[in-house]
N, C-alpha and C positions, 0 to 999 in steps of 0.2 A: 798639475792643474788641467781639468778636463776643457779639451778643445772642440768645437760641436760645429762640424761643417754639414752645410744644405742650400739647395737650392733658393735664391733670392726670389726666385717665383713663386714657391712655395709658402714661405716666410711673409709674403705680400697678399696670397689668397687665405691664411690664417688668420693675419691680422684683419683682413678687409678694406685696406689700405695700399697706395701705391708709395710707398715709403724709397726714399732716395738712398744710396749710401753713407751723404752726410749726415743724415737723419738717422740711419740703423749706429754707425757712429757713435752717435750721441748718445740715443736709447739705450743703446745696452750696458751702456756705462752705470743706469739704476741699478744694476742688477751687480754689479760689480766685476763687467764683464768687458770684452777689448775688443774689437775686428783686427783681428789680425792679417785675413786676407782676402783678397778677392782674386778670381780667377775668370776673366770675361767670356773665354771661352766656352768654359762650361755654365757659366750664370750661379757658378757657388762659392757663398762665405763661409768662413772662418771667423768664430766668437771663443775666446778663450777666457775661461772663468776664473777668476784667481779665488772664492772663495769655495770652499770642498762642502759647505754647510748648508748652499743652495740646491743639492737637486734634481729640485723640482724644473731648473733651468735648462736641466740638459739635454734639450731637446726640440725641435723647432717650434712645438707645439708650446711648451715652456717659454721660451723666448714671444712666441705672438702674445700669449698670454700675459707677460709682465707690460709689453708696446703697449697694448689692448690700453690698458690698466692706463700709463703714463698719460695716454694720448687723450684721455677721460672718454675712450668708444664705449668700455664697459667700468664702470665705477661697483668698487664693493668684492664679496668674494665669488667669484665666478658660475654661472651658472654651471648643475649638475643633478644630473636626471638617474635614477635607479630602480632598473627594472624588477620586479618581485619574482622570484623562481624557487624552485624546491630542487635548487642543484645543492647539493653537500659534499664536502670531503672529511673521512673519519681518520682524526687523529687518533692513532693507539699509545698506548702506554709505556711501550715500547723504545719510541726515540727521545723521549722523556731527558735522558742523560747524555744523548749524541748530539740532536737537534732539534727541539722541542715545538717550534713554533710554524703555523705555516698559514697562510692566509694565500685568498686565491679569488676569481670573477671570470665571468664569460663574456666575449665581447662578439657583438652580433652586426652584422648588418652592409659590409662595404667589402668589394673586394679590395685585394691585396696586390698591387703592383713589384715591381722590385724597388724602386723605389723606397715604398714607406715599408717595406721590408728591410732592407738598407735600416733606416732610420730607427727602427724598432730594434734590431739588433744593434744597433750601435746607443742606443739606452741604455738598456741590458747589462751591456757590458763594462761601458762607465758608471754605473751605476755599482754594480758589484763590484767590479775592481779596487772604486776609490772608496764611496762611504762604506760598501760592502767587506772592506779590506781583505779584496782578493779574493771573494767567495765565503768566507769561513764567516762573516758575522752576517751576511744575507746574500743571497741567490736567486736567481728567476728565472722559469722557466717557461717557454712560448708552445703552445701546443694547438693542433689540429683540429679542433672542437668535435670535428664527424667522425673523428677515429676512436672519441671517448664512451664509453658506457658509467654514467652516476649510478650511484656512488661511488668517487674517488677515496684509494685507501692512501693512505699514510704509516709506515709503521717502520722495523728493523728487521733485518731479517739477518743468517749466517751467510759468511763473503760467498761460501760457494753452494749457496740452496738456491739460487736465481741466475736464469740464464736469457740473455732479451742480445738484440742488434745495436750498437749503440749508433749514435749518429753518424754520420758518414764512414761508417764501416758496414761488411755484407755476412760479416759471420758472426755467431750469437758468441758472449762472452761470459763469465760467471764477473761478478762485483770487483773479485780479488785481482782477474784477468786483466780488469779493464786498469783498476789501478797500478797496475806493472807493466802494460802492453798500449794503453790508449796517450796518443800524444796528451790529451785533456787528463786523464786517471794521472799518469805520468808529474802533469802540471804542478796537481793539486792534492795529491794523494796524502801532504801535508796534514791535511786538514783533518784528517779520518783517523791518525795517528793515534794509536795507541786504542781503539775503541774495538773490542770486538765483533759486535754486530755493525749493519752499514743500515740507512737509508735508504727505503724503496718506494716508490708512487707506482701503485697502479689503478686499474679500473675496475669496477665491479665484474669484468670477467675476466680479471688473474693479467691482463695486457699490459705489461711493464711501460708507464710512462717516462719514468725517469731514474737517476741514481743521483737525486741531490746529493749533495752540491759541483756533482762532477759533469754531468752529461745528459744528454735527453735519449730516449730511445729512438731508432730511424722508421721507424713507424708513425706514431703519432705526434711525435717531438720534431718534425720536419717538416717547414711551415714550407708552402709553395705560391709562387704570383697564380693569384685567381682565386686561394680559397678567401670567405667569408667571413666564416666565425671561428672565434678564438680563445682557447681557453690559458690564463695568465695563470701562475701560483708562484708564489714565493716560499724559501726556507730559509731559517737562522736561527739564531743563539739569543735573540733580544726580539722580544715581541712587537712593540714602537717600531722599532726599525721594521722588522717586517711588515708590516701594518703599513707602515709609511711608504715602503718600495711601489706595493700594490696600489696603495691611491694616486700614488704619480703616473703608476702605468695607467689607468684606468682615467686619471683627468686628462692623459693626452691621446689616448685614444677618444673619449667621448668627445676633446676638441678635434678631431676629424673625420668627425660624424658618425661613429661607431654607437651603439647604443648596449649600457654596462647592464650585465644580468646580476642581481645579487648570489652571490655564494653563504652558504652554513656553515661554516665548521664547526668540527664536534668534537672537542677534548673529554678527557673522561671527565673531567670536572667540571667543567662548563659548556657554550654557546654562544660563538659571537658573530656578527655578519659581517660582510664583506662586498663592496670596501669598507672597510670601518670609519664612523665617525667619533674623533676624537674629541668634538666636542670644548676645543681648549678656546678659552676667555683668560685675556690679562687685565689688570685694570692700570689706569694712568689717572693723571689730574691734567689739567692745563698749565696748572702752576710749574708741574716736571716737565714739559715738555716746554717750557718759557725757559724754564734756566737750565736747561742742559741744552739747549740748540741757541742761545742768546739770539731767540724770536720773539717777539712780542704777539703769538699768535692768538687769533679770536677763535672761539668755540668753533665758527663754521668752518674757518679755514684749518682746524687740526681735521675735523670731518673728512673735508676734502681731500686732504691730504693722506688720511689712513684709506681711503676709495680708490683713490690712484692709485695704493701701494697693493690692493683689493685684499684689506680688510673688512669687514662690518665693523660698523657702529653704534652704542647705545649709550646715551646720557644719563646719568642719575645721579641727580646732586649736583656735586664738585666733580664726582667722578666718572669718566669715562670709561666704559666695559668696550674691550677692544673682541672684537668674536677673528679667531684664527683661522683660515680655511685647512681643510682636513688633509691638503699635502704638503703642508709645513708644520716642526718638527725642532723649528731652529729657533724660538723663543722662548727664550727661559727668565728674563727678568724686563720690567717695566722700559728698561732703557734699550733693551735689544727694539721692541717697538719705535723708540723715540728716535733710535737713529732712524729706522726708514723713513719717519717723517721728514727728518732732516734731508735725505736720499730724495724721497718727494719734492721735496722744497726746490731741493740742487743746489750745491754746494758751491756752485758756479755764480749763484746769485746772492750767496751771504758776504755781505761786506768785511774786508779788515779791520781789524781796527788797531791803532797805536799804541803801544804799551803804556802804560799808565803810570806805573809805579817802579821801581830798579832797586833791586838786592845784591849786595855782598854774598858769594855764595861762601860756602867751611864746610871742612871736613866732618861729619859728626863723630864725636867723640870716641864711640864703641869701634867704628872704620879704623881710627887711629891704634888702639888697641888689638885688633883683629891682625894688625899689618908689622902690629912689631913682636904679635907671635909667629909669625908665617917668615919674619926676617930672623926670629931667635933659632926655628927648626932647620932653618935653611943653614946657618949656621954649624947647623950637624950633620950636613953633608947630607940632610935629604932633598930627592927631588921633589917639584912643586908639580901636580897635575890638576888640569880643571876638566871637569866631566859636567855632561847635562844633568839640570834639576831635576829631571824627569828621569823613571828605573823601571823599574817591573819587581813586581811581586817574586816572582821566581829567585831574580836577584838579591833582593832585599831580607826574604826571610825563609825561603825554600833550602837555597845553597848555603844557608849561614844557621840551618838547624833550628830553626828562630820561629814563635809563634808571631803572628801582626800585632803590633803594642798600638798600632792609630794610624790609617792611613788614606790620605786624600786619594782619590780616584780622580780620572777622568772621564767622565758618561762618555763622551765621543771620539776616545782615542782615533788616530790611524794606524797605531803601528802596537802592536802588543810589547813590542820590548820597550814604548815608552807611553805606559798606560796609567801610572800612579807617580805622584811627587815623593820625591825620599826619604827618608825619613832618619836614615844614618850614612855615615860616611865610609867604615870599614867595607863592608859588602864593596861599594865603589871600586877600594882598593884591592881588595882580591879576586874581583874581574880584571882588576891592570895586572895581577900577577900572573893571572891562568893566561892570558893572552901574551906574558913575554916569557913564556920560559924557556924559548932558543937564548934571550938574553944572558950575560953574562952575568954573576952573582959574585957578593951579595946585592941584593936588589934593596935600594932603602927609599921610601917614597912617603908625600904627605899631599892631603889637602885641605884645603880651608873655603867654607862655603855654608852658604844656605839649607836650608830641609827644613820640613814644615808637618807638625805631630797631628792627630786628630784625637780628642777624647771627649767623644761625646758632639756638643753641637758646638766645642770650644777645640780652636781651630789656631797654632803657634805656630809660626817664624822663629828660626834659633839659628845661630851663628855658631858652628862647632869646625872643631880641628881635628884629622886623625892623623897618625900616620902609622907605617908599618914597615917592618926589616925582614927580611926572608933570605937566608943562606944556610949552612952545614950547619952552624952551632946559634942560629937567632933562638933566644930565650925570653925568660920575665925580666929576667934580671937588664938585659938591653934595651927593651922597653922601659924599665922602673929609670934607666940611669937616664934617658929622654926627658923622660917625664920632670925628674926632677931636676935638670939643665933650666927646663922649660920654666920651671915655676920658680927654682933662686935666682933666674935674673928678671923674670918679674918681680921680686920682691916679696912671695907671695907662701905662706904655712899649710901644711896641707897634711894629711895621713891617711893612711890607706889602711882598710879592713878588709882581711880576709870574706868571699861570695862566692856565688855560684853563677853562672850565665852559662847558656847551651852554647855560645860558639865559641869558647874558650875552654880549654883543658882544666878538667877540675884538681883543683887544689894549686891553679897557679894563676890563678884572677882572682883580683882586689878590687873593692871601690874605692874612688876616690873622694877624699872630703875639707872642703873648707869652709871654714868655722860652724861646723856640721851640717852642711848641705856637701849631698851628695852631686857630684858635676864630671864624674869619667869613670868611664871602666879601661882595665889595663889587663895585659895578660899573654898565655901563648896561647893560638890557636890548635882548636882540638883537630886528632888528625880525622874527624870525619869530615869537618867542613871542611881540609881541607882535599879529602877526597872526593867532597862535593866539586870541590872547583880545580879536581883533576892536577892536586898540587903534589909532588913528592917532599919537596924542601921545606923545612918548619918555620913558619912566622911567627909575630909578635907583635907586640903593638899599643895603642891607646885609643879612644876617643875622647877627647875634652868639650864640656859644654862652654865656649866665651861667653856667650850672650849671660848665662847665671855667673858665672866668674866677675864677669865686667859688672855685674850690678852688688855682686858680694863685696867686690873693693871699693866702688865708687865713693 
C-alpha cells in the first residue's frame, strides 16, 4: 500500500487552505486514504492509501487536489492548460515486441528545489513499483530539458552496440554491462529476459537518454535543484497505462505551477499527442444511483456531488453523462461512479437502519454434494489442498502443453503469476508436485473448488474435483480405480471412451460420460508436461465436472 509523506506546509499552500490535522484526517479518508503519521518536528505527514487503483493520489499535489474537490474550492474536473509545441519522439518499429508504447511532455517554467525533487522522485517510483508492477508494465523517466535536442528517438538496438554513462556511475557501459554490473540493470534485468534487442531513447544527436526500463543516462537523465524545465516520458506494455502515468505526471506538475508543453509521438502507424486525452464519459440515471446508495437524492444534489468528487456533468433526459478527467483510468462501470458519490456524500452521515426481515439460512444443495465428494476421496487416503482462484497462463496452459479453451483475464493484475481466473484444476496440482519433490512418495493429492470458463461473451462458474497420484508405478489404471470408488458410492453409471488431450499420454486417456454427457477426463500424464514441470516420477489422475454431474442426477 503506497505511503506518501510531505510536508504539511506544503500540502496547505496547494490546497489554498490552512487545513488543521483533524481536518486532513478526515479528508483523506475520500480518497481511501489514512494519516498515519505526523512528525512535528519536521512539519511532515504520512497518508497511506489502501487502494492501489488510485494513482493519481500519490502525490501531494493529488492529495490537495482531491481536498480542493471535497471542500467545494474547485468543483468539476480540475483546471488544465496545454501548451502547443512541435516537440516529437519517433517510435521505430523496432521495440514493437519489447516495449511498444511511450508517451511523453515538457514541463516549463519553475525552478526545482530538493524538495519537490524529493517528491517527484518519489511519484516515479510508487508509481512504477505498484501499478507499474515493478517497472515491467510502465516506467518513467525524468530528464534535463537543456540537455535534449528534438527530435527524441525511441527504438532497439543490439546489448552491445550502445555505450552512454548511466546514472550515478562515471564510466560508459554497453546495455548488456549495465544489466549484469548496475545495481538497477542488476534489479531489473528481469524484465528484458529473453528479448534479444534492448530499448534505447535518445536525441536527435545520437545522446543516449535512457535504457528503459532500467536507467536514465548521467547526463541528461540527472535532474539538479535549480533547473527549470523538464522533459517527462514514459514506457510499457499497455498503452492506457502509459498514457495514464504521463497525465498524472503532468496534472501534478501543472498543479505547482509548471506549464505542460504538448508532445507528438510518432508510431509507424499512427500520431497521438501528449498528454493524451481520453476523453471517457459514463452514463448513470438518478434512479441507480437512489438504489444502490439508498439516497433519496435530487438531480442537484448527485451534481454536486460528482463536482466534489471533480467529475463534469451533463443532463440528458433521465440520463446523466458523467465526463472523467484524463488522469483517472479506474472506472469501468456505472456503479464504480456511484460509489464516489456515495464517498461524496460520507458514509459517516448515512443512517443505519434495522433489519427488517430474518431468514433461515441452509446449505445449498450442490455444497452438500460437492462435500461428500471431497469426504468420498479423502477416504482414499488423498490429501486435500486449497489453492487461489487466480493462475497464470503459463501455468494453466503453457506447462500442461494445452492451447487456452476460454479465459477470464484481469485488465489490472499486480502480480503476473496471478493475472487470470482458472480455468482447470490439474495444472494446480502439478504446480504442488514440482514444488514438493524433496517430499516423500508416493505423493496422492486432490482439490475441490471453483474455476470460471470464458466462451465467447458467455462467462461459467463450475464446481470441479481433481486429483492426482505420483510415485514409481502411478498409472491409468490407479486413476480409473479412484474414479470409479468415486462414482459407486455416489450411486452413479458412468463409461469412459477412449481420446486424445495434449497433457495426457496418448493411448491412456479416456473421457468420461454420464448418461452421455461428457463430465471428466482421466489419464497418465505425458512425460512432456511433466518435464514441463521439471517432474521425474509419473502421475495420473482425473478432473470431474460436479457442477454438470450434480445437475445430471438431480
Amino acid at each position: 500500500m503506497p505511503t506518501i509523506t510531505f510536508a504539511l506546509k506544503d500540502l496547505r499552500n496547494l490546497v489554498g487552505k490552512n487545513i488543521t490535522l483533524e481536518q486532513l484526517r478526515d479528508l483523506v479518508e475520500y480518497g481511501k486514504g489514512e494519516l498515519s503519521n505526523y512528525d512535528k518536528e519536521t512539519g511532515e505527514a504520512s497518508v497511506e492509501f489502501g487502494d492501489t487503483n488510485l494513482p493519481y493520489l500519490w502525490s501531494t499535489a493529488g492529495i490537495a487536489r482531491l481536498i480542493r474537490g471535497i471542500l467545494g474550492l474547485h468543483m468539476g474536473i480540475p483546471k488544465f492548460s496545454i501548451k502547443k509545441s512541435d516537440y516529437k519522439v519517433i517510435v521505430e518499429p523496432s521495440v514493437k515486441q519489447i516495449r511498444p508504447y511511450l508517451a511523453a511532455f515538457v514541463a516549463k517554467g519553475k525552478a526545482i528545489d530538493e524538495y519537490l525533487l524529493k517528491q517527484m522522485i518519489d511519484l516515479q517510483e510508487k508509481f512504477c513499483e505498484n501499478y507499474g508492477r515493478r517497472r515491467q508494465k510502465v516506467s518513467i523517466g525524468i530528464y534535463s530539458y537543456k540537455r535534449i535536442t528534438f527530435p527524441v528517438h525511441y527504438k532497439a538496438t543490439d546489448p552491445e552496440s550502445i555505450k552512454f554513462t548511466p546514472l550515478e556511475f562515471k564510466k560508459e557501459m554497453t546495455q548488456q554491462e549495465i544489466l549484469e554490473e548496475h545495481p538497477k540493470g542488476i534489479e531489473y534485468a528481469w524484465i528484458l529476459e529473453g528479448f534479444k534487442k534492448y530499448p534505447i531513447l535518445h536525441d536527435h544527436k545520437n545522446e543516449v537518454l535512457s535504457f528503459p526500463p532500467i536507467i536514465n543516462s548521467n547526463w541528461s537523465g540527472k535532474i539538479e535543484p535549480g533547473d527549470k524545465d523538464l522533459f517527462i516520458e514514459v514506457t510499457g506494455t499497455d498503452e492506457d497505462s502509459t498514457n495514464l502515468a504521463a497525465n498524472i505526471f503532468a496534472q501534478a506538475l501543472y498543479d505547482r505551477g509548471f506549464e505542460i508543453h504538448q508532445t507528438e509521438i510518432q508510431y509507424p502507424d499512427k500520431k497521438i499527442k501528449c498528454p493524451y486525452n481520453f476523453g471517457d464519459t459514463i452514463k448513470i440515471t438518478q434512479q441507480q444511483a437512489r438504489e444502490l446508495t439508498g439516497l433519496n437524492l435530487t438531480e442537484p444534489q448527485i451534481k454536486n456531488l460528482l463536482q466534489k468528487i471533480q467529475y463534469d456533468y451533463e443532463a440528458k433526459g433521465t440520463d446523466i453523462i458523467v465526463k472523467i478527467p484524463f488522469y483517472r483510468k479506474d472506472i469501468m462501470h456505472p456503479y464504480d461512479v456511484i460509489e464516489d458519490i456515495a464517498i461524496a456524500y460520507s458514509y459517516q452521515k448515512i443512517k443505519p437502519e434495522p433489519m427488517k426481515s430474518y431468514t433461515t439460512g441452509e446449505t445449498l444443495e450442490i455444497n452438500n454434494f460437492v462435500d461428500l465428494a471431497r469426504e468420498i476421496i479423502i477416504g482414499l487416503g488423498y490429501q486435500e489442498i486449497m489453492s487461489p482462484i487466480l493462475s497464470n497462463k503459463e501455468t494453466l496452459y503453457q506447462n500442461m502443453d494445452l492451447e487456452d479453451f476460454g479465459t477470464v483475464e484481469i485488465k489490472e493484475f499486480m502480480s503476473e503469476r496471478y493475472s487470470v481466473v482458472r480455468t482447470w484444476l490439474l495444472p494446480i496440482l502439478m504446480e504442488v508436485l514440482s514444488k514438493n519433490k524433496h517430499a516423500d512418495y508416493p505423493q496422492k493429492i486432490f482439490e475441490e473448488g471453483l474455476l470460471t470458463t470464458r466462451k465467447g461473451d458467455n462467462i461459467k462458474d463450475i464446481h470441479r474435483i481433481a486429483l492426482i497420484t505420483s510415485h514409481t508405478n502411478a498409472n491409468y489404471t490407479e486413476a480409473r480405480q479412484a474414479l470409479d470408488f468415486l462414482m459407486r458410492t455416489l450411486g452413479i453409471k458412468y463409461e469412459v471412451k477412449e481420446t486424445e488431450h495434449p497433457s495426457f499420454l496418448s493411448g491412456r486417456v479416456g473421457r468420461v460420460y454420464v448418461k452421455n454427457k461428457a463430465i471428466a477426463y482421466l489419464g497418465e500424464i505425458s512425460p512432456k508436461v511433466l518435464r514441463n514441470w521439471d517432474l521425474t516420477m509419473p502421475a495420473a489422475g482425473f478432473e470431474l465436472n460436479l457442477t454438470e454431474l450434480f445437475e445430471i442426477i438431480k
